[in-house]
C-alpha positions in Angstrom: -20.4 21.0 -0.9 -20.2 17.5 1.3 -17.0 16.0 2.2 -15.4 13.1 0.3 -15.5 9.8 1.4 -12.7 7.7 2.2 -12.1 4.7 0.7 -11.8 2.2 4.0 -10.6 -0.3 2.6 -8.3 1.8 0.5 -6.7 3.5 3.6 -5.8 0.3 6.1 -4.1 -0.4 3.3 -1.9 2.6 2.1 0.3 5.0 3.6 1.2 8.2 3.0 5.4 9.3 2.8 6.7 13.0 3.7 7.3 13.4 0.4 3.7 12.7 -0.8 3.8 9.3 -2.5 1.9 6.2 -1.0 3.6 3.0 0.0 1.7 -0.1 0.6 2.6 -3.7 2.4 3.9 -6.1 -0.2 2.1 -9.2 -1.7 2.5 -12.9 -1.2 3.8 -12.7 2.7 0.6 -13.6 4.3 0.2 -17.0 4.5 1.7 -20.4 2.7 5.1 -19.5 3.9 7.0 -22.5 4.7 7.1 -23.6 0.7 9.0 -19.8 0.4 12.5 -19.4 1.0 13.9 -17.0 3.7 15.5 -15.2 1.0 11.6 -14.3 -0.4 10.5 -13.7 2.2 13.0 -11.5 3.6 12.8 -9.4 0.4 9.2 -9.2 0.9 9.1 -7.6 4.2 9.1 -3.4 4.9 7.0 -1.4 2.7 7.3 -0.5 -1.3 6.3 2.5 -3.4 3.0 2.1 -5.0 3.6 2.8 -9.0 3.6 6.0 -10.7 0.6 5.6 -12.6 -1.2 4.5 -9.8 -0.3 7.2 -7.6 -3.4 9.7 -8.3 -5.8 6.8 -8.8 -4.7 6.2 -4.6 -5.0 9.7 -4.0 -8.5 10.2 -5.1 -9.7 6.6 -3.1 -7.7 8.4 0.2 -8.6 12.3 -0.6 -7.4 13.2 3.6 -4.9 10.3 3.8 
C-alpha cells in the first residue's frame, strides 16, 4: 500500500500538542492592524485549540503530523 499524502498546506498551518490535539495561529492578526485595538490584538496572539469536531477532519489532511 502507498503512503499518504500530506496535506501542505494543511501542515504549515497546524500543529500538533503532546496530548494529540492540533492548535493552529489565530485569525484576523495579519494585516489591517492599526484600526484594531491592542487589547484584540493582544488576545489574538499565541496559538488556540482547533475545535472538537474538526479535530479528525485535521488528522486525516496531516496523517504523520
Amino acid at each position: 500500500m502507498p503512503k499518504m499524502k500530506t496535506n501542505r498546506g494543511a501542515a504549515k498551518r497546524f500543529s500538533k500538542t503532546a496530548s494529540g490535539k492540533f492548535t493552529h495561529r489565530q485569525s484576523y492578526r495579519s494585516h489591517i492592524l492599526t484600526k484594531k485595538s491592542s487589547k484584540r490584538k493582544r488576545q489574538l496572539r499565541g496559538l488556540t485549540a482547533v475545535h472538537d469536531s474538526d479535530q479528525r477532519a485535521i488528522a486525516r489532511l496531516v496523517p504523520y503530523l
